[in-house]
KOLNURO-671474 format. One line per field, with one value per residue (C-alpha): residue number from 1; residue in three letters; chain; x, y, z. Coordinates in steps of 0.001 Angstrom, whole numbers, plus 500000, padded with zeros to 6 digits. Last residue first. Layout:
N
nr: NUM	...
rest: ALA	...
kette: A	...
X: X	...
Y: Y	...
Z: Z	...
***
This chain:
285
nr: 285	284	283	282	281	280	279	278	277	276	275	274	273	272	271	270	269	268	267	266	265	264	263	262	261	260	259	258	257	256	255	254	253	252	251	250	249	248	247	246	245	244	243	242	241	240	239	238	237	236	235	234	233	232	231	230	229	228	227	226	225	224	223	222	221	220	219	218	217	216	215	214	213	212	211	210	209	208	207	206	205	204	203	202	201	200	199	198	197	196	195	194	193	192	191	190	189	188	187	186	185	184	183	182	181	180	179	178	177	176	175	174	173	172	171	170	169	168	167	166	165	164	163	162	161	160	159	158	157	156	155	154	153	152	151	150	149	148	147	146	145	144	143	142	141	140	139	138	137	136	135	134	133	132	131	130	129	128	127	126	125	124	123	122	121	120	119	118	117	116	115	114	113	112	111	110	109	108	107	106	105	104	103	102	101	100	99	98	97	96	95	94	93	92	91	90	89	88	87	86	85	84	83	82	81	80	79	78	77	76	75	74	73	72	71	70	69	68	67	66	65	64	63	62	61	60	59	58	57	56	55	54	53	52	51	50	49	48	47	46	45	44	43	42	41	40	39	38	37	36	35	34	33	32	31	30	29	28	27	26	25	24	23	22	21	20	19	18	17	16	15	14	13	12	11	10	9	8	7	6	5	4	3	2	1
rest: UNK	UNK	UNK	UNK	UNK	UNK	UNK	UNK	UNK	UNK	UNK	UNK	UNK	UNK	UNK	UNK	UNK	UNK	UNK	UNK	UNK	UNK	UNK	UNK	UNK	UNK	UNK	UNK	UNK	UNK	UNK	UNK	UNK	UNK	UNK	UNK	UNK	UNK	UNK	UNK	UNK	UNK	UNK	UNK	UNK	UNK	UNK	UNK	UNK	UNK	UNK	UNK	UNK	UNK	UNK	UNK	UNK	UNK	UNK	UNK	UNK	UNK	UNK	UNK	UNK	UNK	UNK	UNK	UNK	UNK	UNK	UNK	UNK	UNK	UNK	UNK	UNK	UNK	UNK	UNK	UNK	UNK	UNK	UNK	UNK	UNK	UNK	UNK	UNK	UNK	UNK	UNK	UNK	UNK	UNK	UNK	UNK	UNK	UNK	UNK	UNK	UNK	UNK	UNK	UNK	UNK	UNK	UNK	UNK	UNK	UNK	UNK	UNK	UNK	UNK	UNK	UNK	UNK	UNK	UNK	UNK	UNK	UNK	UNK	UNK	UNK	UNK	UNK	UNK	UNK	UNK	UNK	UNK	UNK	UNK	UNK	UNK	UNK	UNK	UNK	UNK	UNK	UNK	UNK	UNK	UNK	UNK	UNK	UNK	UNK	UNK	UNK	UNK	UNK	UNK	UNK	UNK	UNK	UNK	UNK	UNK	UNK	UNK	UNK	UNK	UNK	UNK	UNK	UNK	UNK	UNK	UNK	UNK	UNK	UNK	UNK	UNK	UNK	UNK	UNK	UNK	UNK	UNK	UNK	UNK	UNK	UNK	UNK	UNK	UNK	UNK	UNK	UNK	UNK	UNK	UNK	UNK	UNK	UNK	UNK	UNK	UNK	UNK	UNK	UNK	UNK	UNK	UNK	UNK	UNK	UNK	UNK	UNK	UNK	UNK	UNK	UNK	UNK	UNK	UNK	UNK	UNK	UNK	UNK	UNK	UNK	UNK	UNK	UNK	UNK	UNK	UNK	UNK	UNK	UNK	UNK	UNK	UNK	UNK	UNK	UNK	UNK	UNK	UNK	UNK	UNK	UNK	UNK	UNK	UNK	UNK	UNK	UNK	UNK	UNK	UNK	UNK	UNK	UNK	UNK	UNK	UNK	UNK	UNK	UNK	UNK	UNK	UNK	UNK	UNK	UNK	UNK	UNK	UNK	UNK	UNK	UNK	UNK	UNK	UNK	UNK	UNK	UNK	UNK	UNK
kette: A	A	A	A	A	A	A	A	A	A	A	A	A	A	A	A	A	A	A	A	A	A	A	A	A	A	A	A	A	A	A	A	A	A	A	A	A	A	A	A	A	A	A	A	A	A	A	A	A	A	A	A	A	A	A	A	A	A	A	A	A	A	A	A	A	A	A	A	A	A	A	A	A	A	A	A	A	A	A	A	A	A	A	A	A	A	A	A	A	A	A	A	A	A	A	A	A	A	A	A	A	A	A	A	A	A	A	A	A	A	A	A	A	A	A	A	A	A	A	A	A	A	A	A	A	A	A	A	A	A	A	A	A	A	A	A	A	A	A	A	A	A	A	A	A	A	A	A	A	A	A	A	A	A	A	A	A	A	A	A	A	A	A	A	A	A	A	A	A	A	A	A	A	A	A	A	A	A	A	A	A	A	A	A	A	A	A	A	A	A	A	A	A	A	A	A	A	A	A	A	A	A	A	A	A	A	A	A	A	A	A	A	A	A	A	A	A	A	A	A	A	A	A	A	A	A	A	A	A	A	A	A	A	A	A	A	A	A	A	A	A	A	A	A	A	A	A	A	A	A	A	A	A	A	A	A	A	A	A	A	A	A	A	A	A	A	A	A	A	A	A	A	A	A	A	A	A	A	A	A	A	A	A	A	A
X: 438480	440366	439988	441869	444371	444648	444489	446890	446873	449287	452266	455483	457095	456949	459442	459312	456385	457385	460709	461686	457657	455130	456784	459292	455943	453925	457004	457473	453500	450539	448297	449601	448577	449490	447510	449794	448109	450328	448838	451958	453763	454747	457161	457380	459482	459256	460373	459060	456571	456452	452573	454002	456203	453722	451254	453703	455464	451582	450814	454069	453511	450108	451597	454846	458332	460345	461065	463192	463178	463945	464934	466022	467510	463879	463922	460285	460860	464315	462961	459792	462248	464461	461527	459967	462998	466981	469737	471383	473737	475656	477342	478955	479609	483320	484117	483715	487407	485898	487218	484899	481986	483718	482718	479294	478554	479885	477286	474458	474578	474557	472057	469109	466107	467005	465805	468563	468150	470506	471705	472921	474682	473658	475654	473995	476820	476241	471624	472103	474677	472485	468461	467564	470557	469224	466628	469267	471728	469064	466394	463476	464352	463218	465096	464503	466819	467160	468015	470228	470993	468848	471347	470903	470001	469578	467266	467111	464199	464934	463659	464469	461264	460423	459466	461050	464250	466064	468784	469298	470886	473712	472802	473538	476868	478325	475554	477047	478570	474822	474217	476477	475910	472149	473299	475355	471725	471078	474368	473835	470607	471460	473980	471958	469448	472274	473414	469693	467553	467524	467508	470558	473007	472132	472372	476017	476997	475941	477886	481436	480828	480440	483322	485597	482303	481113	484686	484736	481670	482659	485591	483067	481060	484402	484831	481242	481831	485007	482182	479979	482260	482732	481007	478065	480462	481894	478909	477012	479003	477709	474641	475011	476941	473713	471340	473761	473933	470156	469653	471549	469292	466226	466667	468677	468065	471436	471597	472757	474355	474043	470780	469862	466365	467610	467030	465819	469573	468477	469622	468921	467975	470139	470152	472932	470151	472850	473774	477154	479130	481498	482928	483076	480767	477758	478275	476052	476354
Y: 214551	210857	209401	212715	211801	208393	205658	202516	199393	197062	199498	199021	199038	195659	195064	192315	192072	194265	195301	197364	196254	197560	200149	201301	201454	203604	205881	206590	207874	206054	206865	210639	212299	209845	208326	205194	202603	200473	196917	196037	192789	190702	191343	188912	190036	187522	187224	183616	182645	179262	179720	183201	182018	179928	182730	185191	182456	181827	185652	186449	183148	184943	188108	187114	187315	188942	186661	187276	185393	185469	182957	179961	177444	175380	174820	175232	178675	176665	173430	175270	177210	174513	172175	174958	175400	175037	176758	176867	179816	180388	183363	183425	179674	180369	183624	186629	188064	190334	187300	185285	188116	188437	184598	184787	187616	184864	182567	185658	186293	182735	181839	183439	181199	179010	182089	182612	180896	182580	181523	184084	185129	187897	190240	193722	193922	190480	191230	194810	193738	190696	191619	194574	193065	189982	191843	194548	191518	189303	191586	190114	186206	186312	186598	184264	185096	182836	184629	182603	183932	187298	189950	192360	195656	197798	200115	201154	202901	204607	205821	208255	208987	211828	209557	208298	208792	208121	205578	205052	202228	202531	200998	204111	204752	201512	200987	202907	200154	198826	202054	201611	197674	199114	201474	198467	196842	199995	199722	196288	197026	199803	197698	195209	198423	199509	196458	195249	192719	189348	187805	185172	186637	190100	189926	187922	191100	193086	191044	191600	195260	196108	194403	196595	198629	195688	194826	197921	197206	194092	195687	198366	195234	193051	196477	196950	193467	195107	198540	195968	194387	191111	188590	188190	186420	184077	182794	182871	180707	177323	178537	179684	175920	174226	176518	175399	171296	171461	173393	170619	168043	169355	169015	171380	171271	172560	174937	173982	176217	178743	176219	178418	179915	182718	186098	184208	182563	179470	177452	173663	172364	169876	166579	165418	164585	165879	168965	169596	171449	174196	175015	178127	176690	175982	177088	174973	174072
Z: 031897	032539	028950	027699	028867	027405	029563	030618	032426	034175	033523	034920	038013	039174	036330	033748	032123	028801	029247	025373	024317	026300	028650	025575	023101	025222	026376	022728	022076	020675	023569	023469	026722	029083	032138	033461	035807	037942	039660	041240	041888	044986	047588	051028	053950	056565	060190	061173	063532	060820	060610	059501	057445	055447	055231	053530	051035	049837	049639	047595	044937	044579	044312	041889	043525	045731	048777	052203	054578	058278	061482	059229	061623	061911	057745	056408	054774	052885	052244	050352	048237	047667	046406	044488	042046	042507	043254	046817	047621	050348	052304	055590	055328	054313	055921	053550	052189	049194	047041	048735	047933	044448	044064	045219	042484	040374	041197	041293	037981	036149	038254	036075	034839	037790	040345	042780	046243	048901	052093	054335	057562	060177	061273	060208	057577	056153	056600	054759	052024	051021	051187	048757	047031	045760	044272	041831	040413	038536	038136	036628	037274	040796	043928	047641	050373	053446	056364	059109	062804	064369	064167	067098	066667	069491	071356	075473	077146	080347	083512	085885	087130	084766	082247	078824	079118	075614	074730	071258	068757	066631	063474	061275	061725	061653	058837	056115	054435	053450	052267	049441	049126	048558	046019	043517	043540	041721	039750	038380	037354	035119	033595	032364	031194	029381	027927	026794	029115	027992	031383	030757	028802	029045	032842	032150	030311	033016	035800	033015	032534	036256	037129	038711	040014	041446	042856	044823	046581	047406	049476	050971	052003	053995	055669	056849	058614	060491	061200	062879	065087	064948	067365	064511	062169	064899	066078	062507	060692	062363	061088	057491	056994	058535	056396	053060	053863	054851	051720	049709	051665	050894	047419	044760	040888	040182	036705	033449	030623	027882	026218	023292	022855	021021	022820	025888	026724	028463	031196	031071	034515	036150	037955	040622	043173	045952	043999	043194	045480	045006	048092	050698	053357	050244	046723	044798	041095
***
């Protein structure tokens, strides 16, 4: 389901998607197919929030993170085991993911110190140039299946502690993750409506770049999903962040070496770091 102003809430079309374990093919559980409505219900939440959230001081927010933080680490085991549950990816690399998103919420609490601002004179006649961050309101974040702990995180810990609240649309190959990632964060003591997360497919998505209270997205996904999410926002005037893949070549010496098979076969597809193509040394001389 939903979690939307600190409750579980079905979705308003009350259908599912079947969620599937990739090893086997077995259904491991359902996942909300969200409308408009439900992201309505989840932006509006995120919005009334964001008065009282962005009134507190930095550092206080920073507290809330470092508390998360802590219950990553508590749980480490548990989130990968989910990430092998759902993704397919093997312990280690389950929990490998876990602790790079785990980074972010690191620097994330370091952003008292970093977010300061500056004031520098600029001219000899006195004046001054001024720089701050202030939160903008709502940012809808938009993950893919690949990383189901890691990409949510590039976004999360950065907009809470920069004062900003948060909608976030998991992709429904992976939910399983990120819904009880949203229960450390109440457990972490986040304001209801501080955090929420909508599931669903292309109708949430689209419902949450088109909604009027959502000042910034966030989206890593495929390029040509990327480029569409990119234009829209910007029709929008909206603050957008929009990842797609990579196009990596990889020159090794040994075309039937270890690293070969472990790019091709141990993650094939899956990472934007991986190899599109590939040449033998001795191709390139």
């Amino acid at each position: 389901n939903n979690y939307i102003d600190g409750r579980i809430v079905p979705p308003a079309s009350n259908q599912y998607l079947d969620v599937v374990n990739p090893a086997t093919s077995a259904p491991i559980g359902k996942v909300a197919l969200s409308t408009t409505a439900d992201v309505d219900a989840a932006v509006s939440a995120a919005h009334a929030a964001f008065p009282s959230w962005k009134s507190k001081t930095t550092k206080s927010r920073a507290a809330h993170m470092l508390k998360f933080h802590a219950l990553v680490r508590t749980h480490a085991a548990e989130l990968a085991r989910l990430i092998v549950l759902e993704n397919g990816k093997n312990f280690a690399e389950a929990l490998a993911d876990v602790a790079k998103g785990n980074e972010t919420v690191e620097y994330a609490c370091t952003l008292p110190q970093l977010s300061r601002g500056n004031i520098d004179v600029v001219s000899g006649g006195g004046i001054t140039c001024r720089d701050r961050r202030d939160p903008l309101g709502v940012v809808a974040s938009i993950a893919p299946f690949n990383f189901p702990f890691m990409v949510p995180h590039w976004t999360l810990p950065i907009a809470l502690v920069a004062g900003n609240t948060i909608v976030l649309k998991p992709s429904e190959k992976v939910p399983l993750t990120m819904y009880r990632v949203v229960e450390m964060l109440e457990e972490a003591g986040f304001p209801k409506g501080v955090v929420n997360l909508v599931n669903g497919t292309r109708e949430a998505v689209e419902g949450l770049i088109d909604h009027p209270l959502v000042r910034a997205v966030t989206f890593v996904g495929s390029s040509p999903v990327a480029e569409i999410v990119s234009r829209r926002c910007r029709e929008l005037n909206k603050r957008c962040t929009a990842l797609g893949g990579a196009k990596n070549v990889s020159s090794v010496r040994n075309c039937n070496s270890y690293f070969i098979l472990w790019e091709r076969y141990v993650r094939p597809n899956t990472s934007c770091l991986l190899e599109e193509r590939r040449g033998c040394f001795e191709d390139f001389q």
